[in-house]
N, C-alpha and C positions, 0 to 999 in steps of 0.2 A: 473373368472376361472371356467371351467365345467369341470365336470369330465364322460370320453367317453369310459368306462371300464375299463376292468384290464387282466393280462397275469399271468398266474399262475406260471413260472420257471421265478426266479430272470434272468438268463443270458440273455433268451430272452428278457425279459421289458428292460433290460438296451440296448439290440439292437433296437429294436422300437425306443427308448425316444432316442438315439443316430441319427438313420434312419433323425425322425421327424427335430432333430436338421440342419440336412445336408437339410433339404427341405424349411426351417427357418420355421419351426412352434414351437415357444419356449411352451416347457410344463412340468411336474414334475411327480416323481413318487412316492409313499407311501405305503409302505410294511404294507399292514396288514396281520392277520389270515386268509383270503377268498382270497388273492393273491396282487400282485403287481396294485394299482389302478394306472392310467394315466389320470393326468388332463393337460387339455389347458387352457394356460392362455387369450389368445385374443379370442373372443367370433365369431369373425369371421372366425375363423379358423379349428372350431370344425367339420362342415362338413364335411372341406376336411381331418381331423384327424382323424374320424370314417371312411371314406373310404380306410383310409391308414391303419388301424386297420385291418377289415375284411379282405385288401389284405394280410396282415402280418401273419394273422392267417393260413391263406389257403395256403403260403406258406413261411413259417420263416425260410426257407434256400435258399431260392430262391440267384442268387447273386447279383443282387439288394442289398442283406442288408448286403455282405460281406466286410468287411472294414471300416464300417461305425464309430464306436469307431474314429480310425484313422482323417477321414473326419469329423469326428463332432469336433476331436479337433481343427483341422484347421479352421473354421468357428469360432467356439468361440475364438478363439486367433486374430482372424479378427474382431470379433465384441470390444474385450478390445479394440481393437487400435482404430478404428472407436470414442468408448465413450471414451477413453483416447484423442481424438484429440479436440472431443467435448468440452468436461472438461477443456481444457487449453485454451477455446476462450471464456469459460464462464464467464458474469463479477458475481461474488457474490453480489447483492446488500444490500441484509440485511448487511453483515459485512461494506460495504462502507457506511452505513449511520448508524450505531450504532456511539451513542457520547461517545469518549474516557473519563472514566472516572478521577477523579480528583487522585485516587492512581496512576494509569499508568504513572504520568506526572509530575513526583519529580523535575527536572529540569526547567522545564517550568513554573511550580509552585516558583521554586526556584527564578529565574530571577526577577518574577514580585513581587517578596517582597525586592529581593534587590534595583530594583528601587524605590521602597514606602521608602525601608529604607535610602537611599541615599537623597529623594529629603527631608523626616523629620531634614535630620540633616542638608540640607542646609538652612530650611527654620527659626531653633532652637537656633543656635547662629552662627553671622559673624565670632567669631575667630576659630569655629571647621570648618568652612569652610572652612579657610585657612591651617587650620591644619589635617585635614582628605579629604575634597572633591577636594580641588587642587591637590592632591598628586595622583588621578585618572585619570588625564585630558592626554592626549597621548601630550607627549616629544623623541622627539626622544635624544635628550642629557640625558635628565635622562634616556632612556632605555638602552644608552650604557653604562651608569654609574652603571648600574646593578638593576633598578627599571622596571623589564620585567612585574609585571603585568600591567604598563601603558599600553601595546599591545591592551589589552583586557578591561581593568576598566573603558571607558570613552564612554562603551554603557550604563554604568549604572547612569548616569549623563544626568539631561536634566534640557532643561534651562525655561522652565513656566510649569506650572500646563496644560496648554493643550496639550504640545507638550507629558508631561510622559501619561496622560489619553490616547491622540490618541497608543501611541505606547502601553501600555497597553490593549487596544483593540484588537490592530493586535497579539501581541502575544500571547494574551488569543485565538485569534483563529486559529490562523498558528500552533502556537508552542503547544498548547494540538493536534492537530490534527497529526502531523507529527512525532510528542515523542513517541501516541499511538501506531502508526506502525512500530517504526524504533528501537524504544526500546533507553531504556535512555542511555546506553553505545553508541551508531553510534548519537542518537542525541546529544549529547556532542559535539562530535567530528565534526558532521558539522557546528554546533554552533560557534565553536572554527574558524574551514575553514573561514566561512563567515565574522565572525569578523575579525581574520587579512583581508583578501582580501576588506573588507569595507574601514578600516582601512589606509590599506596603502595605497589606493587607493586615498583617500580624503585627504591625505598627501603627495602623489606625485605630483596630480594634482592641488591641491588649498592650504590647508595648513593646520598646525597642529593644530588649534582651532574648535573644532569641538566636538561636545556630544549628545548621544540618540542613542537609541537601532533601530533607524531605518534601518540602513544596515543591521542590523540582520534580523529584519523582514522583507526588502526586499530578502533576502538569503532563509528565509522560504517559503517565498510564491513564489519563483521563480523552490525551488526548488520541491514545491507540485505542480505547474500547469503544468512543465514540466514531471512529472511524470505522473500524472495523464491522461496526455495525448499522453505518450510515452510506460506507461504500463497502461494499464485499472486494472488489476488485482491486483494493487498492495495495494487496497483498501483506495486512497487520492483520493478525489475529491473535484476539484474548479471547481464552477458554473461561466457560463461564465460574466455573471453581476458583479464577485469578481475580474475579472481578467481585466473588462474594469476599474473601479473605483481603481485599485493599479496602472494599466499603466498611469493613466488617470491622475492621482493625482502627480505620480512625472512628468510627463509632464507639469503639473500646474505649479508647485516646481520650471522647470530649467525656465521657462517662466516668470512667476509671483510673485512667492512667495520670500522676498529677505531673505538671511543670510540661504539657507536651504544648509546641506551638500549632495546636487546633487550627487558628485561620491562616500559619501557613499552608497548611496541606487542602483548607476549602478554596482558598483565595487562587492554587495551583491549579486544582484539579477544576476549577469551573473556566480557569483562562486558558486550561488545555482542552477542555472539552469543547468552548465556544468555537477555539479557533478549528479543531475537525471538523464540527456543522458547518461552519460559514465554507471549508474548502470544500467537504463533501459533496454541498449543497451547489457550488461552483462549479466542480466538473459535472455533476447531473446534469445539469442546465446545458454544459455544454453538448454534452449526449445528446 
């Protein structure tokens, strides 16, 4: 910023610094005791600012400088919009790559202790397993018999020390990621989405034996790559390495791997992805 004189009557300087605005030469003005100083901020500009200076002097009613106030607001209300258009194409990436920490993620937190706590008690005595972890497992007879958390309780039930460790991994990474941003009231609530649509899914198509939190975390990650990729801004990013190794892997699953619940993890990851479009597609609109 230089500063290229100054104008002794305040109304003039503010017609100048108005003038300059209408020519796009942005610059500032600063009342002191010895008069209204004017600096330019771009360094390149100051020549042609000093020559617009001298002209202004020699003739500050000229009308060239009549209506400028006016004209300068115009331009400035041009340039908000200009940097307001900017601004909403911008990706933030410091806030997309800050790790959500561990207070953000109550829920997420939540889940994967009830998984710990679930598989301790199947592995501590056989009769509380038929007396507390059986009473988990999705029945469609006992849910019309009035036993509705079955809907939901039989993501918290897996059947070997690898299958909770794997799913514990995924949710440790989906679900702090996705909680961080979405806040733990709307991540409940998709949580909730995915599970039944898991759920019913792997029970219309194949049948009611079935346990793991994997439809969920197919639901999270279906619902973070879609996003991530349908709004940039909304600060979730999956790498696309994460996104070959999830598709990759239940492809494995309907192929290879036997006894794995298949339409839970389609029936997740297409109720997680629907509902990113549909929001994505929301705040667009609203843009």
């Amino acid at each position: 910023m230089r500063q290229i004189g100054s104008i002794t009557e305040i109304p003039l300087a503010a017609r100048f610094g108005a003038y300059l605005a209408t020519q796009g030469i942005s610059c500032s003005i600063d009342e002191t005791q010895s008069g209204n100083v004017i600096w330019v901020r771009e360094e390149d500009q100051v020549a042609r600012a000093k020559e617009e200076l001298a002209r202004f002097r020699a003739e500050p009613d000229h009308e060239r400088y009549q209506l400028v106030e006016q004209r300068a607001k115009i331009v400035s209300s041009e340039q908000q919009k200009k940097a307001d258009a900017i601004r909403s194409q911008t990706i933030d990436l410091k806030s997309r790559w800050v790790r959500p920490t561990l207070d953000q993620c109550p829920a997420s937190l939540g889940m994967m202790a009830l998984m710990v706590f679930v598989a301790i008690m199947m592995e501590s005595d056989p009769n509380r397993r038929v007396m507390f972890v059986d009473r988990l497992l999705f029945s469609m007879s006992a849910i019309w018999s009035g036993e509705v958390w079955r809907l939901v309780t039989p993501i918290f039930v897996h059947g070997d020390h690898l299958h909770l460790l794997f799913n514990l991994m995924v949710m440790y990474t989906f679900g702090l990621k996705v909680e961080s941003r979405l806040g733990t009231p709307r991540f409940c609530g998709l949580v909730l989405i995915v599970t039944l649509a898991s759920n019913f899914a792997q029970y219309y198509f194949a049948s009611s034996n079935f346990v793991g939190m994997s439809g969920v975390n197919y639901g999270l990650f279906g619902y973070a790559w879609i996003r991530s990729r349908m709004d940039p801004n909304s600060g979730i990013d999956v790498p696309h390495e994460t996104v070959v190794m999830m598709l990759g892997w239940a492809i494995i699953c309907v192929l290879i791997v036997p006894g794995v619940a298949n339409w839970a993890h389609g029936g997740g990851l297409a109720a997680g992805a629907a509902l990113a479009a549909a929001i994505s597609m929301f705040f667009r609109n609203r843009r």
